[in-house]
Backbone bond lengths (Angstrom), bond angles and torsions (degrees), N, CA, C in turn:
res aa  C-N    CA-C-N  psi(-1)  N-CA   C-N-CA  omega(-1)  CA-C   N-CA-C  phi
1 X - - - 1.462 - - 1.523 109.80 -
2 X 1.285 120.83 120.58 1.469 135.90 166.68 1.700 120.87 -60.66
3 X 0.612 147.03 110.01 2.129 142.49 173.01 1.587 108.82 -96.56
4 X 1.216 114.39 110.45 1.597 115.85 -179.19 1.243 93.73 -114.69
5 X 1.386 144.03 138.68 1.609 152.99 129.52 1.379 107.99 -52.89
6 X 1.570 110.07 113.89 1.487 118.52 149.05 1.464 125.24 -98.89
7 X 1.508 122.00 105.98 1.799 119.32 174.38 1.454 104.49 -126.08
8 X 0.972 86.24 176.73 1.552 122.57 -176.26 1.581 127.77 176.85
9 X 1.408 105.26 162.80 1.613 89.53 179.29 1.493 111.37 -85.03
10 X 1.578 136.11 -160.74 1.233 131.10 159.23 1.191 91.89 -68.40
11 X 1.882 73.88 148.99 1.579 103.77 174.74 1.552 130.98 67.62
12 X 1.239 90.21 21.24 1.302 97.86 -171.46 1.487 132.13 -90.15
13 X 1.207 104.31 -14.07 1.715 149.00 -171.40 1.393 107.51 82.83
14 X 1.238 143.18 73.15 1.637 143.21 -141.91 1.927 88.85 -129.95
15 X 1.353 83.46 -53.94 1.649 81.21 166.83 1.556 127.00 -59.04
16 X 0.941 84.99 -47.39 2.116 81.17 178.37 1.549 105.11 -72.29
17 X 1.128 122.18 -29.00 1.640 111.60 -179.91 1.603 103.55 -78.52
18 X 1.220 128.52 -8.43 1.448 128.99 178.14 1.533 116.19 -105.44
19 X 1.423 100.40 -18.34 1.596 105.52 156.08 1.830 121.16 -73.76
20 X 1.760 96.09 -28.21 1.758 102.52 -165.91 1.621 73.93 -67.57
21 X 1.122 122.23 -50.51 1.795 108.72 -134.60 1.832 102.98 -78.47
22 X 1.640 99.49 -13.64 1.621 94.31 167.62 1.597 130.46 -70.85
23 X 1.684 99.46 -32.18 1.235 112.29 166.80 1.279 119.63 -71.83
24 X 1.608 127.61 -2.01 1.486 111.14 176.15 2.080 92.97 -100.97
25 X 1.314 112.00 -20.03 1.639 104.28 -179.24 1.416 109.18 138.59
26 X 1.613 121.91 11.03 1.348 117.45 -179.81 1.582 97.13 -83.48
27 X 1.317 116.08 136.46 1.802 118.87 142.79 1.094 126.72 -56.01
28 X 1.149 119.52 121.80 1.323 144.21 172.45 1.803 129.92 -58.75
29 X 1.465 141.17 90.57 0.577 112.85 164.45 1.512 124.18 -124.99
30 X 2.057 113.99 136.97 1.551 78.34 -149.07 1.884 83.86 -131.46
31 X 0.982 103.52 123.51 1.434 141.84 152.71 1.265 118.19 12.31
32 X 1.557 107.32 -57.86 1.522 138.52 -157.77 1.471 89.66 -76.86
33 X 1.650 93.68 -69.93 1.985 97.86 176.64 1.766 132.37 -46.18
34 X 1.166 92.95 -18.34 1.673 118.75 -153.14 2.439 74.36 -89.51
35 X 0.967 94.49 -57.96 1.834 98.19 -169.91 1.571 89.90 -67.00
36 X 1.379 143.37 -69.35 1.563 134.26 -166.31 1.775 90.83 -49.93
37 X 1.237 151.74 -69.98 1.102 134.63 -151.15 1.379 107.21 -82.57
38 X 1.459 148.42 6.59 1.509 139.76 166.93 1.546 92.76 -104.24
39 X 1.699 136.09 38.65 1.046 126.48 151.27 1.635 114.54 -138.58
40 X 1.139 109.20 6.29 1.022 126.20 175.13 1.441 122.78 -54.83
41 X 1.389 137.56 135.66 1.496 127.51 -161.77 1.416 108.64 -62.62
42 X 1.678 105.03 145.49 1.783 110.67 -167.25 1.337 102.12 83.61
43 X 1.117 141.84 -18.75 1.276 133.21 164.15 1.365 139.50 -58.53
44 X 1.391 141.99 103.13 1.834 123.99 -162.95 1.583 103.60 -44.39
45 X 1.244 109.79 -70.50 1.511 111.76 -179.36 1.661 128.19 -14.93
46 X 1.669 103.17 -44.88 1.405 121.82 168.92 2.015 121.83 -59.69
47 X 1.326 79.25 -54.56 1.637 104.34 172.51 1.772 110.98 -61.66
48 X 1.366 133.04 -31.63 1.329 141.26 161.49 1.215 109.95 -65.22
49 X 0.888 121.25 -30.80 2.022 125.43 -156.67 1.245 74.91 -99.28
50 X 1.343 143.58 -48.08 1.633 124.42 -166.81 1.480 121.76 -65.49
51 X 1.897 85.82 -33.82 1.470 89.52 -171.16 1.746 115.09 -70.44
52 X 1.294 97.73 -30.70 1.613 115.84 -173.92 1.989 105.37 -71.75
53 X 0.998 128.08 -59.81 1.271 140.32 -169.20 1.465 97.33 -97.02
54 X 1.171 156.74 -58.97 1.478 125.97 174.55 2.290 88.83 153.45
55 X 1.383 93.16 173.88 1.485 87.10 154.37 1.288 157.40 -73.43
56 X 1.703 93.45 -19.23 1.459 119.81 165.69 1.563 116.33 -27.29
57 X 1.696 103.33 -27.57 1.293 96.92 -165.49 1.595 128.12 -103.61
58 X 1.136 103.06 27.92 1.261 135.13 -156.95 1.735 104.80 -131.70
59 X 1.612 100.79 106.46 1.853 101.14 -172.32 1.919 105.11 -83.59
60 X 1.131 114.21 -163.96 1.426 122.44 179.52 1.370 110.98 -49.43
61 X 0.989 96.51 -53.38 1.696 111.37 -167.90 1.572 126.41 -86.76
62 X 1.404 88.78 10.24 1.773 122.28 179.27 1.444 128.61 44.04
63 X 1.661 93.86 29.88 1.928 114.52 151.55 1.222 117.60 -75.56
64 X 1.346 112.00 175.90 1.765 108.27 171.53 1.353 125.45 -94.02
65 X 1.275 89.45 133.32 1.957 107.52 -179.87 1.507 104.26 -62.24
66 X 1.228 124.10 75.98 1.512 103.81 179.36 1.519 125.90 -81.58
67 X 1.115 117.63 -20.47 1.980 100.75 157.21 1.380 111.43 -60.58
68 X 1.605 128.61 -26.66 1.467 106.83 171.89 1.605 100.18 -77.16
69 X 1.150 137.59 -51.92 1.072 126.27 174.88 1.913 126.28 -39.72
70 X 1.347 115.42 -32.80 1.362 128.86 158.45 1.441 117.29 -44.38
71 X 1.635 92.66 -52.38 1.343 90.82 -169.53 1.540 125.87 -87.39
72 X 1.392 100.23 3.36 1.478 112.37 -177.46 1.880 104.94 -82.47
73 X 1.383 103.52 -25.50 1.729 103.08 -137.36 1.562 80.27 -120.21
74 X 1.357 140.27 -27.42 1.596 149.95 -158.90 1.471 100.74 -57.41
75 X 1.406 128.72 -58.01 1.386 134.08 -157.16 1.715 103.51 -125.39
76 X 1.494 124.55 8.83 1.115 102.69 168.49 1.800 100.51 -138.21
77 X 1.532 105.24 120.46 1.401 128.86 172.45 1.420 111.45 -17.71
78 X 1.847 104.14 -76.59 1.346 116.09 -168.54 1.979 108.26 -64.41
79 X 0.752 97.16 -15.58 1.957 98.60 -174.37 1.624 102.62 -82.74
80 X 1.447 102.16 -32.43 1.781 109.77 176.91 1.248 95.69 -51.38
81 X 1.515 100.11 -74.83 1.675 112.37 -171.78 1.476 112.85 -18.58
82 X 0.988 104.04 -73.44 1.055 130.18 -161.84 2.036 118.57 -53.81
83 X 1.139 90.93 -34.72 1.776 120.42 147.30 0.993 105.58 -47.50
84 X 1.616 129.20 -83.21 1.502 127.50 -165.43 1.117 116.77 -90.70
85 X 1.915 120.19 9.80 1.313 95.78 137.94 1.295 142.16 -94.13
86 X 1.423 112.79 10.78 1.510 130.81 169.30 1.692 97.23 -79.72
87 X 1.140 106.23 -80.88 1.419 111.70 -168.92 1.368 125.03 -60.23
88 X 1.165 136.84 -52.81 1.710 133.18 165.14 1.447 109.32 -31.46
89 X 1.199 119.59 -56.96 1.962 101.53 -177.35 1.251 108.72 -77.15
90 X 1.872 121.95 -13.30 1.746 99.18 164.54 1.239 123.81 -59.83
91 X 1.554 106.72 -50.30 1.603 118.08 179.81 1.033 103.82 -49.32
92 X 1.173 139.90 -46.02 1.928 134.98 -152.70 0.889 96.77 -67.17
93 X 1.434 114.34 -40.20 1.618 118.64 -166.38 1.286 125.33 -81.74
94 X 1.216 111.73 -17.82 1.696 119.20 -178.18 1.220 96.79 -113.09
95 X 1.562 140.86 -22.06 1.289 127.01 123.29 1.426 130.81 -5.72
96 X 1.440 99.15 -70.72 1.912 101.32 -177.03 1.405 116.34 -68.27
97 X 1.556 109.92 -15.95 1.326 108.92 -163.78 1.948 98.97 -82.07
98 X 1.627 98.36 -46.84 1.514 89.09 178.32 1.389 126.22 -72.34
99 X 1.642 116.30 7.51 1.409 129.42 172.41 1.531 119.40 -77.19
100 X 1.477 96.96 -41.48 1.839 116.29 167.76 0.989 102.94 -74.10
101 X 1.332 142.25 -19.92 1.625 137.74 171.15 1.774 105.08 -54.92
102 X 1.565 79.93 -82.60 1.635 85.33 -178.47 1.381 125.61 -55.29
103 X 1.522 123.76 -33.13 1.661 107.33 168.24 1.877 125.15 -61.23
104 X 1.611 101.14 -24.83 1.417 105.48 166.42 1.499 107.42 -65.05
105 X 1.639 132.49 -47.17 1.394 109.96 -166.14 1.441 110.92 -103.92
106 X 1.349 118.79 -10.11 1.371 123.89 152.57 1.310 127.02 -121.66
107 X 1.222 143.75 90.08 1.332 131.48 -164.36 1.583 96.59 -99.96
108 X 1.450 146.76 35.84 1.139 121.81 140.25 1.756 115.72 -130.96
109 X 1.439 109.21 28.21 1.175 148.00 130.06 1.679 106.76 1.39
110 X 1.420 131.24 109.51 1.451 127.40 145.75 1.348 126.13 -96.56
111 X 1.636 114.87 103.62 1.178 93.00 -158.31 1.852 100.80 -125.49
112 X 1.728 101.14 140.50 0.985 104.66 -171.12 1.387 110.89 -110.78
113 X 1.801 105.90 135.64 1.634 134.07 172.74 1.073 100.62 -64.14
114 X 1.325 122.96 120.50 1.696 124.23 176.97 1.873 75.83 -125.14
115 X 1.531 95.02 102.69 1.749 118.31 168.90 1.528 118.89 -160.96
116 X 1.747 83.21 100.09 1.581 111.41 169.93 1.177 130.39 -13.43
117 X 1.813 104.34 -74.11 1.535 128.04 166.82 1.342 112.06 -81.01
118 X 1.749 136.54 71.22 0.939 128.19 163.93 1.525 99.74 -94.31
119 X 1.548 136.19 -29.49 1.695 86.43 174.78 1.498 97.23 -98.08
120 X 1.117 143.85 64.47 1.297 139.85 114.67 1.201 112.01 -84.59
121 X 1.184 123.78 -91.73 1.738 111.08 159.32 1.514 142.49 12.01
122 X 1.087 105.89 -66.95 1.448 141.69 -157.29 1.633 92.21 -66.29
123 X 1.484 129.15 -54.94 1.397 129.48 -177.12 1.791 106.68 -50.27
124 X 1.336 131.62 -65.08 1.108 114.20 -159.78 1.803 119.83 -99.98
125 X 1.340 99.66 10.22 1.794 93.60 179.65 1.383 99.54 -155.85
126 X 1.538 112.33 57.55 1.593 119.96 -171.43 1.538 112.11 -55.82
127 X 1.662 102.19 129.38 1.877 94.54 168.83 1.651 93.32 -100.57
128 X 1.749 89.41 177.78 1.334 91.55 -177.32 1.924 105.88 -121.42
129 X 1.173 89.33 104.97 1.463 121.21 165.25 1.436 116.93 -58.29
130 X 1.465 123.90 125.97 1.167 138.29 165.60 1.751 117.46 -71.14
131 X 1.223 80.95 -38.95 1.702 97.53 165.75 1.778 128.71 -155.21
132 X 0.980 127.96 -177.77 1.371 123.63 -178.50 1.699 108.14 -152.42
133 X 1.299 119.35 101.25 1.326 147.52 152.99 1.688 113.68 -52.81
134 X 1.491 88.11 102.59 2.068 90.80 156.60 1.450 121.41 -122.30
135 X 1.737 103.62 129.91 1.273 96.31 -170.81 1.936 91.26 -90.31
136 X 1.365 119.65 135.17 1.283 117.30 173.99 1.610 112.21 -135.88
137 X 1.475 96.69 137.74 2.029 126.68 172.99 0.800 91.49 -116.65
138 X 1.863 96.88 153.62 1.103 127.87 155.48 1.389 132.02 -64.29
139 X 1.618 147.48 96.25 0.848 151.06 -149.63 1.070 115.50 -54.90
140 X 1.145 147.85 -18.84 1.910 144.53 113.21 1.073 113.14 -15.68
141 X 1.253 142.22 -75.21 1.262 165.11 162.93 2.005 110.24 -27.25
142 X 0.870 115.29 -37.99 1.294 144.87 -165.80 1.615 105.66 -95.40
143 X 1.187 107.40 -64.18 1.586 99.10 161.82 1.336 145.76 -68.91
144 X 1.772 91.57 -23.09 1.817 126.46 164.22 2.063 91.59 -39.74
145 X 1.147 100.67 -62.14 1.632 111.74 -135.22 2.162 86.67 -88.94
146 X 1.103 119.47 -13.09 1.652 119.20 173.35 1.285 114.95 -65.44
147 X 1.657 98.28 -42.70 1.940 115.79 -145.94 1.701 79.59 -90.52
148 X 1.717 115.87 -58.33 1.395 101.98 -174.27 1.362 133.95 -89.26
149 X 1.539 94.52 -25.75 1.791 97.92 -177.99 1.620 102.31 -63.57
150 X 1.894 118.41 -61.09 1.279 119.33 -156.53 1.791 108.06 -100.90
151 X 1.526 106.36 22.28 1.006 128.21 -171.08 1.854 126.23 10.96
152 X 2.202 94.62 64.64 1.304 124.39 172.46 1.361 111.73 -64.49
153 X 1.288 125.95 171.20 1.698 128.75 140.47 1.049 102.80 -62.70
154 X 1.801 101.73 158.75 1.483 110.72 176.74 1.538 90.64 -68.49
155 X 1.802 141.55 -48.04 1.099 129.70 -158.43 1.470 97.75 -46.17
156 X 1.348 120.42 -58.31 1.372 124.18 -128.80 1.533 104.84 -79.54
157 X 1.311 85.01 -23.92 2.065 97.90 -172.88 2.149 88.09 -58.14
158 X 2.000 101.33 -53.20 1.350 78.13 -157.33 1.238 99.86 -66.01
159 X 0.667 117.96 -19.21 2.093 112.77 -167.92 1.836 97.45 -55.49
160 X 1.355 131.01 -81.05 1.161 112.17 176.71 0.777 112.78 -47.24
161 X 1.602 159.04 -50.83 1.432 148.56 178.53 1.880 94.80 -22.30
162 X 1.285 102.28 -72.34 1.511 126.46 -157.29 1.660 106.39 -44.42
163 X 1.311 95.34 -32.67 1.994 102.62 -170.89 1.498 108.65 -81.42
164 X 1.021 104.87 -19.57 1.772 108.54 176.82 1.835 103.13 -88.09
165 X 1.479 95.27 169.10 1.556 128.52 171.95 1.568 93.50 -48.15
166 X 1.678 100.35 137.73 1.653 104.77 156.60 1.472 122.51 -45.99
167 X 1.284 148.40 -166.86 1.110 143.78 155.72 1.231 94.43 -93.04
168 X 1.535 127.18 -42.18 1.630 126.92 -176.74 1.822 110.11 -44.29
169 X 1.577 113.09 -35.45 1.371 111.95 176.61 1.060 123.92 -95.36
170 X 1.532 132.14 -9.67 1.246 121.18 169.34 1.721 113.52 -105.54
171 X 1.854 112.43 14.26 1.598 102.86 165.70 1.429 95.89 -101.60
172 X 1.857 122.81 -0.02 1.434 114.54 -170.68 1.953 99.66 -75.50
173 X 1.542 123.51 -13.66 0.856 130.99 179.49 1.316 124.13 -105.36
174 X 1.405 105.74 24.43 1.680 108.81 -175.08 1.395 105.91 -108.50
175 X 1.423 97.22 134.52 1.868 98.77 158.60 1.575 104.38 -98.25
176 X 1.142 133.12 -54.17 1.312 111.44 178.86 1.557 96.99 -112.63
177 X 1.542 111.64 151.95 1.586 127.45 171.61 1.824 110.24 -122.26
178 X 1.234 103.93 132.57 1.226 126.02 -172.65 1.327 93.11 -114.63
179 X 2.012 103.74 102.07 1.479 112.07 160.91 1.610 124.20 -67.89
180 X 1.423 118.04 111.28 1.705 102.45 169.87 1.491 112.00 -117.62
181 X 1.369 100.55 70.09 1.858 100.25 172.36 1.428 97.14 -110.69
182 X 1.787 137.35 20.34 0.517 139.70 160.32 1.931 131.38 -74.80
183 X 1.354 126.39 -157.18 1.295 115.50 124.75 1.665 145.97 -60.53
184 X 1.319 128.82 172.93 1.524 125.14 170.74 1.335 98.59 -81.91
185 X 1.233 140.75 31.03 1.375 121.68 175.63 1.830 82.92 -122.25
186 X 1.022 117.60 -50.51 1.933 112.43 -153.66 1.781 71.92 -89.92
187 X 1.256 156.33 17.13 1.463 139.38 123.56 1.379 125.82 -73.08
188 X 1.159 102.44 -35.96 1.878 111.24 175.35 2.095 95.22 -59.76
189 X 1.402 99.10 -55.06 1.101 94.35 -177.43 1.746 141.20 -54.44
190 X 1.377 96.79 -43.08 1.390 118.87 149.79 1.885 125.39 -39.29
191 X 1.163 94.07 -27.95 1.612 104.64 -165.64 1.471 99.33 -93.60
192 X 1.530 102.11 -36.95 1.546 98.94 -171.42 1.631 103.91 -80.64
193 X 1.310 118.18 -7.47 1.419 114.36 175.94 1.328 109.76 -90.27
194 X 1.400 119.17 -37.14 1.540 99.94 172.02 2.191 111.60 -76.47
195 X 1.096 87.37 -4.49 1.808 69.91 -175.17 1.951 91.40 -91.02
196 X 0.996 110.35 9.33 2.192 110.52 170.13 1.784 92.09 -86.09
197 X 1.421 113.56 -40.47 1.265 104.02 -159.27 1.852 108.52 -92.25
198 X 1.202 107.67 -15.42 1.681 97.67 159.89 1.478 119.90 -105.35
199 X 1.530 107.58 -9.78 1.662 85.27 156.33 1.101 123.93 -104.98
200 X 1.734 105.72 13.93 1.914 100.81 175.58 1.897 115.19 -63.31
């Protein structure tokens, strides 16, 4: 089994290059999903975040309120922290578990990490990557596609911009970079050239 890291910041087109590479036969594993299901009710992770931040965070049906949770963790540092130190070692961990999945039913398997916060991540529960994929925009370009594609505020676009990794730190961790300040076609294309060069 192969392990490639796919990141990028928002908006970067990270998703569509992790959709191209599902449609040629890579496994998918993606990050985002891997954090919504280690908070899921019955979950410890869930039960920590309650204990830490209060009940507030807990809706009728005793899932997580995550705009109250947003709004707890959005503008204050130490409350983030304090977030990903509950949640980052769940994911890693139910991470590894669906990694031993797939090498048991496919072990020659390429399977790509589609995870956002890898250099947040990446410092305290390092996997070991064969390679590391960055999808990178131009931060013009990037805010172009927030304000109009997902039709954000300009504040708000920069504000998430702002909560993520520089771009300076997550191309300091790239072996290959996938430019998309282009169109979705010379990106589709791009994608299909790196999936020649990891399954050559």
């Amino acid at each position: 089994m192969r392990l490639i890291a796919l990141t990028g910041g928002i908006a970067s087109g990270k998703s569509t290059v992790s959709a191209r590479l599902a449609e040629h036969g890579a496994k998918i594993l993606d990050a985002d999903k891997l954090a919504r299901e280690v908070v899921e009710p019955g979950q410890p992770a869930l039960a920590q975040l309650v204990e830490t931040f209060g009940d507030e965070l807990l809706l009728p049906d005793g899932s997580l309120n995550r705009p109250a949770l947003g709004a707890i963790v959005f503008s204050d540092s130490a409350a983030l922290k304090k977030l990903n130190d509950i949640t980052h070692p769940a994911v890693w961990e139910l991470g590894q578990a669906k990694l031993a999945a797939i090498q048991e039913s496919d072990p020659d398997a390429i399977v790509i990490y589609d995870v956002p916060l890898l250099v947040e991540a990446s410092a305290d529960r390092p996997m070991r990557f064969e390679r590391v994929v960055v999808v990178d925009a131009r931060r013009e370009e990037r805010l172009r596609r927030l304000v109009e594609g997902r039709g954000m505020s300009e504040a708000d676009a920069v504000a998430r911009m702002g909560a993520q990794a520089s771009d300076e730190a997550r191309l300091a961790l790239a072996d290959i970079v996938i430019d998309n300040d282009g169109s979705r076609d010379e990106l589709l294309a791009a994608v299909d050239e790196l999936w020649s060069t990891l399954a050559g």
